[in-house]
N, C-alpha and C positions, 0 to 999 in steps of 0.2 A: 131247339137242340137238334145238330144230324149226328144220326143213328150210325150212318156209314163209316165205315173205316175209309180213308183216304190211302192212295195207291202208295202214297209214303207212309202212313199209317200201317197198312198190311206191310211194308217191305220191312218196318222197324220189329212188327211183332214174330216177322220168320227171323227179325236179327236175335229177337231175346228169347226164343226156341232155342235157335241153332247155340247159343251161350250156355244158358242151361244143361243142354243135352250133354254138351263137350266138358262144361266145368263144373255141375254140381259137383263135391266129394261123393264118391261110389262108398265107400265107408261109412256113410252119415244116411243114405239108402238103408242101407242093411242096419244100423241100427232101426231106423225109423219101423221099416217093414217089420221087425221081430217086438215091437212095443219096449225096445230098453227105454229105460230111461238116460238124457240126453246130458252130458256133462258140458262144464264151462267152453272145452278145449273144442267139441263140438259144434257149440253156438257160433263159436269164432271164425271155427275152419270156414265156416259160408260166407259169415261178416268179410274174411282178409281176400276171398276171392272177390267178393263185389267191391271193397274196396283198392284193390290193385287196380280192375274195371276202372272205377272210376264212377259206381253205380251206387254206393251204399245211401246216398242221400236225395233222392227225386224231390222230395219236397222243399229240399232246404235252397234258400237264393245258391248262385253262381257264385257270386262271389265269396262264399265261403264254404265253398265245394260243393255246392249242386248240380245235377244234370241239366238245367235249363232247360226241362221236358215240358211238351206241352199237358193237359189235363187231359187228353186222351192217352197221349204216350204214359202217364201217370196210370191212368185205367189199364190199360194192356199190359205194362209190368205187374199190377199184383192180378189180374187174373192171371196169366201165363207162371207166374210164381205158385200160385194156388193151382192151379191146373197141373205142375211137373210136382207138385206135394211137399216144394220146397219147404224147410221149416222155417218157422217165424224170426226175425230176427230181433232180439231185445230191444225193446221201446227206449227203453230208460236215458238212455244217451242219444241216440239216433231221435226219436221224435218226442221228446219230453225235453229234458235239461238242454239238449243243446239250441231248439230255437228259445229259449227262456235267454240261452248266454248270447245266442247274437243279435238276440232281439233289444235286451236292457242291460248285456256285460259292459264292461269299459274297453279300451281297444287291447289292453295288455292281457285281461280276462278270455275275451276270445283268446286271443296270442295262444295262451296258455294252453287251455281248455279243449278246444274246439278240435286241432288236429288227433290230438288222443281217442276223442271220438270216432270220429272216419275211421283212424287204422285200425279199430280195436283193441289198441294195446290198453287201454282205459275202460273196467267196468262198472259203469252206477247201481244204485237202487238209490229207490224212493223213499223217506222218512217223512209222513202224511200222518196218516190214522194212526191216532193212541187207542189205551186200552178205554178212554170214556171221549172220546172224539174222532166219531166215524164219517159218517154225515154231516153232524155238525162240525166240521173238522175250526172251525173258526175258533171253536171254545177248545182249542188244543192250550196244553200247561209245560209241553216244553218248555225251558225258560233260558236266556241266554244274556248273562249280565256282565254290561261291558268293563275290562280289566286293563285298563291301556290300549296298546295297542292290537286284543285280543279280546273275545268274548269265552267267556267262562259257561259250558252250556249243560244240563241237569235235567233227565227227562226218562219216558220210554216210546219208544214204537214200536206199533204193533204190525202185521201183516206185507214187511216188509222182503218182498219177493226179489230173490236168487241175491239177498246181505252177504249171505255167506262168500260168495264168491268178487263182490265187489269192492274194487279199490277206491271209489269216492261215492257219496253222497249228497245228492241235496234233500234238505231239513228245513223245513219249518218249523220256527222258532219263535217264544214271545219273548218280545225285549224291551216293551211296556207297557207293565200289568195293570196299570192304570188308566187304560185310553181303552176304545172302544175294542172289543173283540176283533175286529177287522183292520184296525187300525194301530194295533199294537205288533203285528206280527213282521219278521224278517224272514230273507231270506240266504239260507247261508251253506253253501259248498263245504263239505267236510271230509277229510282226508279219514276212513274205514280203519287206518293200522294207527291212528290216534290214539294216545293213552287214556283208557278211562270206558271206553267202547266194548260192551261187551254183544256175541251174536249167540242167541238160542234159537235151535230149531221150532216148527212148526210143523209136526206132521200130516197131514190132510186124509181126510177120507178115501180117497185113493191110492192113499200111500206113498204120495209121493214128499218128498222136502222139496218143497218150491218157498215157502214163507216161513215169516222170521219173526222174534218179538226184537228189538235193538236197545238195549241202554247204554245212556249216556249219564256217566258219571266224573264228574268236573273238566269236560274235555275243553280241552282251550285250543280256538277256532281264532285264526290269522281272521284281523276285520277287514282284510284285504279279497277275504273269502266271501264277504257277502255282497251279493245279488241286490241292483236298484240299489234307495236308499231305505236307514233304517225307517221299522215301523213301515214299510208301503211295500213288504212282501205278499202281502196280500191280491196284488197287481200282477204280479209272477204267478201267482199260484192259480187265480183264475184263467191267464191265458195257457198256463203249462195245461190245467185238463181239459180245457175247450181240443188242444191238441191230441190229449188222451182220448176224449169222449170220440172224437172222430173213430181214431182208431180202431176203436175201440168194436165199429159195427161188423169187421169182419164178412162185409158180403163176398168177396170170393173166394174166402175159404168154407163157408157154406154152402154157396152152390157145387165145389169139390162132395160138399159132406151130402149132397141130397143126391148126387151122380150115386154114391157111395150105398147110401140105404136102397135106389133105386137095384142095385146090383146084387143085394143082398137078399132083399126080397124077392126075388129072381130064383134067388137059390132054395132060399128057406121055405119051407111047405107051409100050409095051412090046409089041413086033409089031406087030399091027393093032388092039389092044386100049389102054381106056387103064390105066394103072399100076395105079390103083386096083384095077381087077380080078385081080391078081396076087397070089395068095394068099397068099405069102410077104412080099410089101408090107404086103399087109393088115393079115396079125399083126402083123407089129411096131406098127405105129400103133394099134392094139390093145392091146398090152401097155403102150404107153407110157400109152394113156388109163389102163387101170387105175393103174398107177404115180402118173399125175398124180392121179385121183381120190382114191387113200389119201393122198396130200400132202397135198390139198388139208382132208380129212377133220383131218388132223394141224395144219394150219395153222390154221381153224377152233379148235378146241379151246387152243389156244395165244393167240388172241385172247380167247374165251368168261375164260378166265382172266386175262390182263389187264386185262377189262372189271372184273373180281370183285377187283382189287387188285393183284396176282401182275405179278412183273414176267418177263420172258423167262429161262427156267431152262435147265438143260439139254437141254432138248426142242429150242433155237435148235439146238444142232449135227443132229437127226436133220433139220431141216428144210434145213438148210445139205447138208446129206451130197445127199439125195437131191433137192435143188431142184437143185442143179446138175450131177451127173450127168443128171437130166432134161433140162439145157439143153444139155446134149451130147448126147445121144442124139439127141435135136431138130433143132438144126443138121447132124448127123452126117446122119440120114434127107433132109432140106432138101435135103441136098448128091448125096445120091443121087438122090434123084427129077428134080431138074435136068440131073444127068449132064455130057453132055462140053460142055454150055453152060456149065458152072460155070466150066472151067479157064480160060480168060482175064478176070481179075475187075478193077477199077476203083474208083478212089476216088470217080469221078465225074470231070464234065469242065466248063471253065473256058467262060468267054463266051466267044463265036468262034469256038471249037473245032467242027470241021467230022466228026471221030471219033463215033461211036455205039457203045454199046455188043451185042456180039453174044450174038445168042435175043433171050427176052421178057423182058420187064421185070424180073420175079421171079427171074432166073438171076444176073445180074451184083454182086449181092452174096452170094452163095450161101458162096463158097468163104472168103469175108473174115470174115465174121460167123462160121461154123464155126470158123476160126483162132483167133479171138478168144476164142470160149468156150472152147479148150483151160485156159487160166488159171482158171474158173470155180471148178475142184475145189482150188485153190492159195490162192487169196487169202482172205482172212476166217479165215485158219487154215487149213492142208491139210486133206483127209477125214481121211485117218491120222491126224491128230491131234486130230479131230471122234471119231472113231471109240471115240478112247483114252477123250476124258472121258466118253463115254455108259457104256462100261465103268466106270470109276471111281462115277459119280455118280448113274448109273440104275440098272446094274445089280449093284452095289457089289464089284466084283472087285477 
């Protein structure tokens, strides 16, 4: 593996500086910096600039709108994204449902599907995890029984992130209850303004509404909607969070977040000394950089092989495993280094509002953002059950 950036390497990563600098939203800054919380119209405004670009999709082939970037240039966009503190752009369509559609759609379902994606005028979420099928998501009881030319679908979900604001989903579904738990399941795209759909909040410990419970009650799904054939959605679902899990490690927006504590503890005292100086601070942001660095080493290497054909193997769950304990340990130290400025925290505050919030800037989302990573080792599949398949597949027990 070379470490070096090649001189077309360096000249593309001053191209996606100079992009950034000229066209993130200055609106979408100023929220970011004051801790609001970020609406639909916001997530977008960055989506429709990168896809005018022509940038929204690095990973996805060319011919259905990819960059046809190398796995370096792949590398140096989300660090430089992570580096200018860009916000994340919704997974759900972008690297979830849409390589699932041009990976096993039919040619009309891309047709369909696929450009909505790019421009963002199309928002997904996930329908995965019920209320007794988290992990085990196999033994999910959605059920979807076919009606003619329609599937009649009866169920709920649970932890269904930013429902509220999306105009389709894709749903895992059992459509024969009688076959093997893995073998029973479809896959099927569902239009959100369907009759029968209802979305309840999920407030979170931080207070924010990011997740959802979703029922479905007698929604009738065009069978022109589902994904592969019946009963072998299970094949979709595995490769969709093999793509998730990747994602999911987050190493450059970590090494953003340990710049971050590094600057903090800078500031914040321990005695008459600042934090940084405290030995036992020290280490741990130490151990974490190593940690991050082998991630990062491992993430790498998981690209180099994507770029050479290989799609996300089992290697996605070691990056999943330890990208997110890393982002706990992270917010975890965050939380520390801030101290007792953390404990009164804020969603942020309304026009008018004559309230501030108390310490420096960097303190009042301290404790929110910590809360919220607790989930991080849960979703996209538990570690534990990250853990199982490396056993199984890597190292063949």
């Amino acid at each position: 593996m070379h470490l070096d950036f090649s001189p077309e390497d360096l000249a593309f990563q001053q191209e996606v500086r100079t992009f950034i600098a000229e066209n993130y939203p200055a609106e979408l800054r100023g929220k970011q910096d004051e801790g609001d919380e970020l609406s639909k119209e916001d997530f977008l405004s960055w989506h429709k600039v990168l896809a005018k670009k022509g940038w929204i999709a690095p990973a996805w082939p060319v011919e259905y709108g990819g960059t046809g970037w190398t796995a370096t240039q792949k590398y140096i966009w989300s660090e430089e994204t992570a580096r200018a503190d860009c916000i994340r752009l919704m997974p759900f369509g972008l690297s979830m449902v849409g390589p699932v559609i041009y990976t096993f759609g039919t040619p009309e379902q891309k047709a369909k599907y696929l450009p909505g994606i790019l421009s963002g005028d199309v928002w997904w979420c996930q329908g995965y995890s019920e209320p007794g099928s988290g992990s085990d998501l196999a033994s999910l009881r959605t059920k979807a029984v076919r009606d003619g030319d329609h599937y009649v679908v009866n169920g709920q979900k649970t932890w269904t992130t930013m429902a509220q604001h999306a105009d389709w989903g894709f749903f895992l579904v059992r459509t024969d209850p009688d076959a093997k738990q893995q073998e029973g399941i479809s896959f099927l795209l569902i239009d959100m303004k369907s009759p029968g759909i209802t979305v309840r909040p999920i407030i979170t410990l931080g207070g924010e509404h990011e997740v959802n419970e979703v029922w479905l009650e007698d929604v009738r799904v065009p069978v022109e909607n589902r994904i592969y054939e019946e009963n072998k959605g299970w094949t979709c679902a595995k490769f969709l969070l093999a793509h998730e899990r990747t994602g999911i490690a987050g190493v450059a927006a970590s090494k953003r977040g340990i710049e971050k504590v590094k600057t903090i503890a800078r500031t914040e005292l321990d005695g008459d000394q600042p934090l940084i100086a405290n030995a036992f601070f020290k280490r741990k942001i130490a151990e974490l950089e190593m940690d991050l660095t082998a991630l990062e080493f491992t993430e790498l290497r998981s690209l180099a092989g994507e770029s050479a054909g290989k799609g996300p193997g089992p290697e996605s769950s070691l990056l999943k495993i330890k990208g997110s304990e890393i982002q706990q340990r992270l917010t975890e130290l965050t939380l520390e280094a801030v101290g007792h400025y953390g404990a009164p925290y804020f969603r942020g505050f309304g026009e008018g509002d004559n309230a501030h919030p108390i310490g420096p800037d960097y303190a009042h989302r301290a404790a929110p953002t910590y809360f919220n990573t607790r989930k991080t080792t849960i979703y996209g599949g538990s570690n534990e059950i990250q853990r199982n398949i490396i056993a199984k597949m890597v190292l063949g027990l």
